[in-house]
C-alpha positions as CSV (number, residue, x, y, z in Angstrom):
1,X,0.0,0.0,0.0
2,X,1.4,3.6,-1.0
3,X,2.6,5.3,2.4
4,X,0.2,8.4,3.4
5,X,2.3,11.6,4.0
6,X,2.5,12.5,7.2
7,X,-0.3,15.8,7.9
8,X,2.2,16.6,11.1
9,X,4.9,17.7,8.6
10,X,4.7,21.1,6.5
11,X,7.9,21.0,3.8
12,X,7.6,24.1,2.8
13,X,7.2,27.9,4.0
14,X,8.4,30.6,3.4
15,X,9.5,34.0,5.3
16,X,10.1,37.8,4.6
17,X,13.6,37.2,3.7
18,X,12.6,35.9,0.0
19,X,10.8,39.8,-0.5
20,X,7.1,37.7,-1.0
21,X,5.8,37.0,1.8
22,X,5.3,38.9,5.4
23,X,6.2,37.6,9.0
24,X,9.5,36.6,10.9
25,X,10.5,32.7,11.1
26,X,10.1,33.0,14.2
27,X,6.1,33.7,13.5
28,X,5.9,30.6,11.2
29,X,7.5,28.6,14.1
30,X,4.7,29.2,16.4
31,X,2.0,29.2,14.1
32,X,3.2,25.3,13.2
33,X,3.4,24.4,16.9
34,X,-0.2,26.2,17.7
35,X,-1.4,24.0,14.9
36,X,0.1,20.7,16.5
37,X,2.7,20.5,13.5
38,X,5.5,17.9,14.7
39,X,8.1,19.6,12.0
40,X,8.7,22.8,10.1
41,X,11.0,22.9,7.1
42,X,11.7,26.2,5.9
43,X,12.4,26.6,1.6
44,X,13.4,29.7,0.9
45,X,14.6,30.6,-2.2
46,X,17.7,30.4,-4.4
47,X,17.9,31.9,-7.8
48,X,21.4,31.9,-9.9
49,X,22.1,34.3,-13.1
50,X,18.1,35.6,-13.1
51,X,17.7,38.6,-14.8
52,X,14.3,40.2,-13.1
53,X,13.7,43.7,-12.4
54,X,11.2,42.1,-9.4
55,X,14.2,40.1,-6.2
56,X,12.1,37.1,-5.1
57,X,15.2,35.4,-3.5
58,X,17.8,35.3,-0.7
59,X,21.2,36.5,-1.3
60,X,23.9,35.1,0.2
61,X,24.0,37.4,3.8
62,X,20.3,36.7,3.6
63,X,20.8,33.2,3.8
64,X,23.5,33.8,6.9
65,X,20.9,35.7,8.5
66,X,18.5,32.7,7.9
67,X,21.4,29.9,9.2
68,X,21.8,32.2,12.7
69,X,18.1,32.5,13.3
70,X,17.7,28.8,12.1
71,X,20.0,28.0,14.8
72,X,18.4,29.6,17.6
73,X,15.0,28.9,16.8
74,X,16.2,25.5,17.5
75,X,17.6,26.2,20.7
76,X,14.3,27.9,21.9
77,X,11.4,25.9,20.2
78,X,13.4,22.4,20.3
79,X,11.6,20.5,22.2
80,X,8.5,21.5,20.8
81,X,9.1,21.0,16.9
82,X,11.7,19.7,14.4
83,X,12.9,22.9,12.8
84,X,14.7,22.5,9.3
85,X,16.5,24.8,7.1
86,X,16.2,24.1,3.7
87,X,16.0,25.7,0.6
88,X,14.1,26.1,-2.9
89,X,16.6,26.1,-5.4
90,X,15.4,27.2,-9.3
91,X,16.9,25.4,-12.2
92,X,18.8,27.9,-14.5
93,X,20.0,26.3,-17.6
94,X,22.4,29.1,-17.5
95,X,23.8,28.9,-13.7
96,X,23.9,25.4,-13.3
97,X,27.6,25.3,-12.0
98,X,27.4,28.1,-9.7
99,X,23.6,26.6,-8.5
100,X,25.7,23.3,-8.1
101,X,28.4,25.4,-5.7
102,X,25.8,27.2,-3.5
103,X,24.2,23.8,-3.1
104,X,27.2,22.4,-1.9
105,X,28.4,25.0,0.7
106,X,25.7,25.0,2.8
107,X,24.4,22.0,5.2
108,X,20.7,22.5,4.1
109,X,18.4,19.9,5.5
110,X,16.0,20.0,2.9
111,X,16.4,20.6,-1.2
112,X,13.2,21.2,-3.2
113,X,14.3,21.5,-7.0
114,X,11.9,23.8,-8.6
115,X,11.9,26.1,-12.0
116,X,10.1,30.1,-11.3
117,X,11.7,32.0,-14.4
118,X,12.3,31.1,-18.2
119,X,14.4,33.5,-20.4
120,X,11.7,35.0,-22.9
121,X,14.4,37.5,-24.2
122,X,17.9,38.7,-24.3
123,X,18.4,40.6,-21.0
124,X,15.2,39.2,-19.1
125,X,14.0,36.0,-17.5
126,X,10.0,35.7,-17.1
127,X,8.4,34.7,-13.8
128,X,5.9,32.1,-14.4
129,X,4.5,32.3,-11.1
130,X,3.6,35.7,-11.0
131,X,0.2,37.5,-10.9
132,X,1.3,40.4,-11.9
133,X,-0.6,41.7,-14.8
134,X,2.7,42.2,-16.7
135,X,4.2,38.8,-16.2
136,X,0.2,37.4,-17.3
137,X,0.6,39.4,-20.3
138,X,4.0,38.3,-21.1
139,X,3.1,34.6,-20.7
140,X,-0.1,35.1,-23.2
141,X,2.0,36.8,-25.7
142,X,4.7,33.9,-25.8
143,X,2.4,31.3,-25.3
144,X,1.6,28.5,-22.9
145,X,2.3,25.6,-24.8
146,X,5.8,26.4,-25.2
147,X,6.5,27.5,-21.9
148,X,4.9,24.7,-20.3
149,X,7.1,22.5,-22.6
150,X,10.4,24.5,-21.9
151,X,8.9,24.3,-17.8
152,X,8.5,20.8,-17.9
153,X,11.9,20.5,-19.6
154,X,13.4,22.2,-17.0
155,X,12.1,20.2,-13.9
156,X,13.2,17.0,-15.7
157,X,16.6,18.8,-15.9
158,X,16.5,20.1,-12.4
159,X,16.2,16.5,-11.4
160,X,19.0,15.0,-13.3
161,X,21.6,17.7,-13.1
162,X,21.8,19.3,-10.1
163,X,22.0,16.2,-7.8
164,X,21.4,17.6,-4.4
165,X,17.5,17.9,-4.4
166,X,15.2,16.1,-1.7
167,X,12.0,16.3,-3.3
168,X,10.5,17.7,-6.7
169,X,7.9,21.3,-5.9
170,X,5.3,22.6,-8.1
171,X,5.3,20.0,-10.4
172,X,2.3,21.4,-13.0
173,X,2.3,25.0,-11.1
174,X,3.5,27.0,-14.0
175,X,1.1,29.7,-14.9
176,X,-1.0,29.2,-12.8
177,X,-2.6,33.0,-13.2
178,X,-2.9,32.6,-16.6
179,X,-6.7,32.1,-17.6
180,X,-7.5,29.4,-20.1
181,X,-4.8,27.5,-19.0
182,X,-4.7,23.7,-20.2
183,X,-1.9,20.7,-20.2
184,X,-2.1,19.5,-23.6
185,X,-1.1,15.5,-24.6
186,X,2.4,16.0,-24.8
187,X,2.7,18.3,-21.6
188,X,1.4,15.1,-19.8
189,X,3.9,12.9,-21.6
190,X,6.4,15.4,-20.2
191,X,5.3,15.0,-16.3
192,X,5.3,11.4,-17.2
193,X,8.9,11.4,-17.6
194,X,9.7,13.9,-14.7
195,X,7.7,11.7,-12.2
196,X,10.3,8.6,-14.1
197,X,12.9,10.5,-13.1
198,X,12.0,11.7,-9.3
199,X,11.4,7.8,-8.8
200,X,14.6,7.0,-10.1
201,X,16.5,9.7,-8.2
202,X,14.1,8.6,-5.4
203,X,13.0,12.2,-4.6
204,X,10.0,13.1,-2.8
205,X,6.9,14.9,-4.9
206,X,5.5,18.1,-3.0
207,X,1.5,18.0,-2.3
208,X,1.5,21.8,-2.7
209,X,-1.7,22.9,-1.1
210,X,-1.9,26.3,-1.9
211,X,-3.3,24.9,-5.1
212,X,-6.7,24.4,-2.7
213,X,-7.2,28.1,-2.3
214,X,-6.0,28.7,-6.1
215,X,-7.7,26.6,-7.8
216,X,-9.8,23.9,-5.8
217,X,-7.2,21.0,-6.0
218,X,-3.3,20.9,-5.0
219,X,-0.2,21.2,-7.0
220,X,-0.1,18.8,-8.5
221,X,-3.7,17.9,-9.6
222,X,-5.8,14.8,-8.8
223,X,-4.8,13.3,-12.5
224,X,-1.0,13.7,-11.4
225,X,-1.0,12.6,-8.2
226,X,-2.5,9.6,-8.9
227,X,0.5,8.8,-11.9
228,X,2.8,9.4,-8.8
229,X,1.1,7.0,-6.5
230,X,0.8,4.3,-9.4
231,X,5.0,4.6,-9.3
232,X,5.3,4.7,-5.8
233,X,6.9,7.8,-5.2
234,X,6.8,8.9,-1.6
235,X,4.6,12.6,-0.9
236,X,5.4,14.9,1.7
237,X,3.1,18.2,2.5
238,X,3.4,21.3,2.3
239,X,1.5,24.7,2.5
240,X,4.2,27.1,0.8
241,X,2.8,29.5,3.1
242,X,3.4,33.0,2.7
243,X,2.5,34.1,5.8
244,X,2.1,32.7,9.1
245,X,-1.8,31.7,9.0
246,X,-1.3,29.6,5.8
247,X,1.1,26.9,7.6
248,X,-0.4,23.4,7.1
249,X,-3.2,25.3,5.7
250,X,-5.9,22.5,4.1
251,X,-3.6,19.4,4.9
252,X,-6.4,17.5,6.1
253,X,-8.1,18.0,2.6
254,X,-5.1,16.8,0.8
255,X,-4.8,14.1,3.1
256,X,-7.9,12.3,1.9
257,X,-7.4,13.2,-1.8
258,X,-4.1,11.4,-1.7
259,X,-5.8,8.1,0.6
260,X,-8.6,8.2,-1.8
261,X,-6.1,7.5,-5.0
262,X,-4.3,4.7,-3.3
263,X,-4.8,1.9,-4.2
264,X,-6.3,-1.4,-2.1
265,X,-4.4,-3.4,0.1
């Protein structure tokens, strides 16, 4: 039988630090331990050679801000909850030997391989994540069948090239914002490969349940996760809260999506 994830663990929050989202750490620390969470992994973000006029990552004295607190968050909340520092790191076809160094000098506890901007032209990258009207714009003009295909690309090189991740995030959360939005047949023969690939690497897949709020379901969808659960690859979590409230937000919800795809003993 597939093994449940466990609705005591969140794998994924972030703080103000990444420029996105409001409250301290230490906010999200005792939001997770009001809600009876047993662990707390923090993902903040880490971007390599991005060219965006909008920062939605940590730089490097960010992330030794983020180490100290870490640390003493750990010392104070302890015995209360497992507190782990990891990061969200975005594939960059461009930077993957400097993403491969800052992966390397840190002792993160977590890795979530994920892909937020695509080069659309010269001198700028694109967020596909964004609501901003002028990202949505962008997107419609280039077109979502060949960003999704260059996204999915991407993940499946995430995967296989940087070789420090943990777990696979926003698996079909590309443009997300952008109304109309459909996976075509060969979009889905694209996941298919990327889920071939976490199972191989034998990475986790992230249950992202902001999806809920978004759009009714998690990241990724019911059709998705079920693809995963047919291979076997282990789920974990996570809220990708951007603000305190939101941590393990609708994880009982996702919970009895993912027991009603598995299978019978």
């Amino acid at each position: 039988m597939h093994r449940l994830p466990d609705l005591t663990c969140d794998t994924h929050v972030h703080t103000r630090l990444c420029g996105h989202a409001v409250g301290d750490m230490e906010d999200y620390v005792q939001a997770a331990i009001t809600r009876g969470l047993g662990r707390l992994t923090f993902l903040e973000h880490l971007e390599e050679g991005i060219d965006s006029p909008v920062v939605t990552w940590l730089t490097e004295a960010d992330f030794d801000q983020y180490f100290l607190e870490g640390e003493r968050l750990r010392r104070v909340y302890g015995e209360k909850i497992d507190i782990r520092l990891g990061v969200e790191c975005g594939y960059n076809e461009e930077a993957v030997e400097a993403l491969r160094r800052r992966l390397a000098a840190r002792p993160w506890d977590a890795v979530g391989l994920s892909c937020h901007y695509l080069r659309t032209a010269p001198s700028r990258h694109l967020n596909l994540f964004s609501r901003r009207g002028e990202n949505v714009e962008a997107a419609a003009r280039e077109g979502s069948d060949r960003l999704l295909s260059r996204y999915f690309a991407h993940l499946a090189a995430a995967v296989t090239e940087l070789g420090a991740g943990t777990a696979l995030c926003h698996l079909d959360g590309a443009l997300r914002h952008l109304p109309g939005l459909c996976l075509l047949h060969h979009h889905l023969e694209q996941i298919a490969t990327v889920l071939d690939l976490v199972k191989q690497r034998g990475l986790f897949l992230e249950v992202n349940t902001s999806g809920i709020a978004i759009r009714g379901e998690p990241f990724p969808r019911r059709s998705i996760l079920a693809m995963a659960v047919e291979r076997g690859i282990p789920l974990q979590l996570a809220s990708d809260a951007h603000k305190p409230e939101d941590v393990g937000r609708s994880f009982a919800l996702a919970g009895e999506l993912i027991r009603s795809l598995a299978p019978p003993c």
